[in-house]
N, C-alpha and C positions, 0 to 999 in steps of 0.2 A: 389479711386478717389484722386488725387493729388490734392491739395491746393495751390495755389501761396502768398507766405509771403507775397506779397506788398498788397496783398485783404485784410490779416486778420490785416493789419497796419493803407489802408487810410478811412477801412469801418466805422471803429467808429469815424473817424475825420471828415469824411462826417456829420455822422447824428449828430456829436458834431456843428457841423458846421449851418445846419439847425436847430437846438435848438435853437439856438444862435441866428439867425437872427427871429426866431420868439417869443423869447424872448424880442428882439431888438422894433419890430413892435409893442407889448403890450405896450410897455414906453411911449408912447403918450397919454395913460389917464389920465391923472395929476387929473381927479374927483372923486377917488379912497380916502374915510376919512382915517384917520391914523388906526382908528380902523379896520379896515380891512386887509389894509397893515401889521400889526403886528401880524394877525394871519396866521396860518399855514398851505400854501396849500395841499390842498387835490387832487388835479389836477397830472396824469400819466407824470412821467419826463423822457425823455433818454429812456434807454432797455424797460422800464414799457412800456413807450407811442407808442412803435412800436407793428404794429399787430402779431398774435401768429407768422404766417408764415414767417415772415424778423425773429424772434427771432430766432427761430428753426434753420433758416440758417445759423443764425450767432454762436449759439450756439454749432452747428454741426460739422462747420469751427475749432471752438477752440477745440473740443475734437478729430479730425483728427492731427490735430495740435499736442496735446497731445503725441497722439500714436506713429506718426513719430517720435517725437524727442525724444521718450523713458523718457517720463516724466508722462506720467497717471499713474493711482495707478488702480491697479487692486487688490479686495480684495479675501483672501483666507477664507475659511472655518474657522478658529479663525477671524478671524476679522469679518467677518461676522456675526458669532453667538454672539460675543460682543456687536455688534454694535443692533444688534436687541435687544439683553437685556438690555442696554441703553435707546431704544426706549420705552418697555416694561418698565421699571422701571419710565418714567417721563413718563407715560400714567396714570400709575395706584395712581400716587400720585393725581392726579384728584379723589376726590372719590364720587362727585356729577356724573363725566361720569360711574365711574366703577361701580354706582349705575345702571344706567340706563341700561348700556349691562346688570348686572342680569335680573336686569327686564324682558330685551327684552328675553334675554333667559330664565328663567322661564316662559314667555307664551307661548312662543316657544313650551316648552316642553309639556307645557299642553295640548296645542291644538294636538301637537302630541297623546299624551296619549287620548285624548278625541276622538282624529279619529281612534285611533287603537281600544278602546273599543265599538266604534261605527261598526267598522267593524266585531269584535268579535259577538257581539249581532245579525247583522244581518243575519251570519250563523245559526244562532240557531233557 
């Protein structure tokens, strides 16, 4: 599917554009204590605040984008196994989580064991 440049250029200026005027439209609360004002919204801005299905499009757009102009990165078998031990490595320095996968898998196991001696016994 071909992509037209001038889509993947006025789409974000569009919904910069809508941001804006309803950012615009808030400004009229002047009732708002400073205490409030000085802390830090917590409220979906820009790409966040668009549904999954406009993201996807747009995000779609860019990696077509990509491809044509011989700019994506495609990873090879070394980078990839890098890249997962990387991942692997700041996984495991969690060791409250790496606690718990034992866990999980030692009941795992037992239950295992426990269904298989279950099984065992009832042939007999």
């Amino acid at each position: 599917m071909a992509t037209n440049q001038g889509d993947l250029r006025t789409e974000p200026r569009m919904e910069q554009h809508r941001n804006e005027q309803r950012s615009e439209q808030g400004k009229g609360n002047s009732q708002r204590s400073e205490n409030q004002s000085s802390q830090k919204s917590t409220s979906k801005r820009g790409f966040a605040a668009m549904d999954e299905a406009t993201q996807r499009m747009i995000a779609s757009k860019g990696g077509q984008a990509a491809h044509q102009k011989g700019t994506a990165h495609e990873f090879n078998s070394e980078e990839a196994r890098r890249a997962g031990q990387k991942g692997g490595e700041a996984v495991s320095r969690d060791r409250e989580h790496m606690a718990e996968i034992g866990r999980k898998g030692g009941e795992s196991r037992q239950s295992a064991n426990r269904l298989a001696r279950q099984g065992k016994e009832e042939k007999h």
